[in-house]
C-alpha positions in Angstrom: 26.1 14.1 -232.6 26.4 12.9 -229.0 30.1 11.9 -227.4 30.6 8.3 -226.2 30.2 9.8 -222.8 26.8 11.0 -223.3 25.6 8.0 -225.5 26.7 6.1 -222.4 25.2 8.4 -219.9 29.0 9.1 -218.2 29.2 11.3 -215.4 32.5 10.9 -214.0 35.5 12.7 -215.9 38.2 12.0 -217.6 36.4 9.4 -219.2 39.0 6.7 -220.8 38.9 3.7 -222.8 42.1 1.1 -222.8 43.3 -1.6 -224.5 44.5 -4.7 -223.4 48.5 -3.1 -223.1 46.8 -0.3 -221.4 46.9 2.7 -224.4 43.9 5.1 -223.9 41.9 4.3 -227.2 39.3 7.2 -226.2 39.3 9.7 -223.8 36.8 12.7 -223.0 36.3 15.5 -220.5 33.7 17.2 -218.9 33.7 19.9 -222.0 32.6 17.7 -224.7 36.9 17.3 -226.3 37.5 13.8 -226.7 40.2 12.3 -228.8 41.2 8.9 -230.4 43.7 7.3 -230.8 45.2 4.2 -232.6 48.8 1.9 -231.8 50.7 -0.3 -234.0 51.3 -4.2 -232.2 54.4 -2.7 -230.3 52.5 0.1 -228.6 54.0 3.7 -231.0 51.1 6.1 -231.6 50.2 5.9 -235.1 47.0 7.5 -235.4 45.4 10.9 -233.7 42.3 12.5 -234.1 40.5 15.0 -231.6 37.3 16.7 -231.1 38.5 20.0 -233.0 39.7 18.6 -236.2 43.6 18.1 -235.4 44.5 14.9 -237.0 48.1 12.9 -237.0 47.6 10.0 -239.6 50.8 7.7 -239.6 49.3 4.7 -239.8 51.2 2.7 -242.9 49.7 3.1 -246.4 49.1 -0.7 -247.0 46.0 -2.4 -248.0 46.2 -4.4 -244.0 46.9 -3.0 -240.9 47.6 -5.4 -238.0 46.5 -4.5 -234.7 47.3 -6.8 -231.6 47.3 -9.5 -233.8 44.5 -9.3 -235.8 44.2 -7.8 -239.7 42.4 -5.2 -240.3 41.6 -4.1 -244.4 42.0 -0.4 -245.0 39.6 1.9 -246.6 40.0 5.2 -247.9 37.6 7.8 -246.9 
């Protein structure tokens, strides 16, 4: 499976992506480890996951989660 950077043909590294408040959503170096992350609406880390399995899952355990603003229905996987 390709990396966001190579689906989007990215050359310069670190690659980021940011939200509006300026959390990096994604980011990715020029080895191929990338992680992800995900922020409650007041900006705390509630979610981590990275390219070699470590994962930090403190998102709540409700059926919605709200993200800047908007609500978002949770699935188990």
């Amino acid at each position: 499976m390709k990396t966001i950077a190579e689906q989007l043909n990215i050359k310069d590294f670190p690659f980021r992506i940011k939200d509006k408040q300026g959390n990096v959503l994604y980011q990715e170096d020029s080895n191929r480890y990338w992680s992800k992350m995900e922020y409650d609406s007041v900006g705390n880390r509630i979610y981590y996951e990275d390219s070699i399995g470590n994962i930090i899952d403190n998102r709540p355990k409700d059926d919605v989660i709200t993200i800047e603003g908007i609500k978002y229905k949770r699935i188990e996987q």
